[in-house]
C-alpha positions in Angstrom: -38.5 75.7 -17.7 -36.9 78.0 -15.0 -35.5 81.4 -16.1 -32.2 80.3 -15.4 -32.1 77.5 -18.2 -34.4 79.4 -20.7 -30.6 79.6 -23.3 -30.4 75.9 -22.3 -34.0 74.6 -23.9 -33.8 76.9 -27.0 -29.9 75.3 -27.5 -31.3 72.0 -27.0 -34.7 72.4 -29.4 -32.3 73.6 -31.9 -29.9 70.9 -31.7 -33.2 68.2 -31.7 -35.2 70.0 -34.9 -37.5 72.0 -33.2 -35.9 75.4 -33.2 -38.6 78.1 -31.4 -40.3 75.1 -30.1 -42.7 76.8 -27.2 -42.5 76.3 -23.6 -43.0 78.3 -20.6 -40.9 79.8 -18.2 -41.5 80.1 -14.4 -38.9 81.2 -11.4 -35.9 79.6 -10.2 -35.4 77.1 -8.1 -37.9 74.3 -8.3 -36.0 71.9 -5.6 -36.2 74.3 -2.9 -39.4 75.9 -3.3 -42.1 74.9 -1.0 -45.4 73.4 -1.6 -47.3 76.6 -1.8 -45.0 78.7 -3.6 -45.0 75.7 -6.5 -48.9 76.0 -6.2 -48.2 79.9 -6.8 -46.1 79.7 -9.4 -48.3 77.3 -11.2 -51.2 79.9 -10.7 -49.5 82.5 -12.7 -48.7 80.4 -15.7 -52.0 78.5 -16.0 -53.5 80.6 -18.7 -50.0 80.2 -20.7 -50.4 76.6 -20.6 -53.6 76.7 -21.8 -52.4 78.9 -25.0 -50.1 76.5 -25.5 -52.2 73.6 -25.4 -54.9 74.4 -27.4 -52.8 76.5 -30.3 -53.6 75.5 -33.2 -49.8 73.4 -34.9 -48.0 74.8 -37.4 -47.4 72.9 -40.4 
């Protein structure tokens, strides 16, 4: 998720059920950036998606 629709996804996991559901934010805009600053972007949130992925679920 882009900081600028962070209040966007926790309206819309409340809404679904899945109030606090987890999700990582990066920078603003995605359409416009370039190639490299994606790849960038995608370096500094790498070890977050990793947390996320291998936390164990809550019941």
């Amino acid at each position: 998720m882009t900081e600028k629709f962070v209040t966007a996804a926790q309206l819309m996991g409340q809404v679904l059920g899945a109030e606090g559901y987890p999700f990582i934010v990066t920078e603003h805009p995605f359409s416009s950036a370039t190639t490299d600053e994606l790849g960038a972007r995608a370096r500094r949130v790498a070890h977050t998606c990793g947390d996320h992925l291998l936390r164990p679920r809550s019941t």
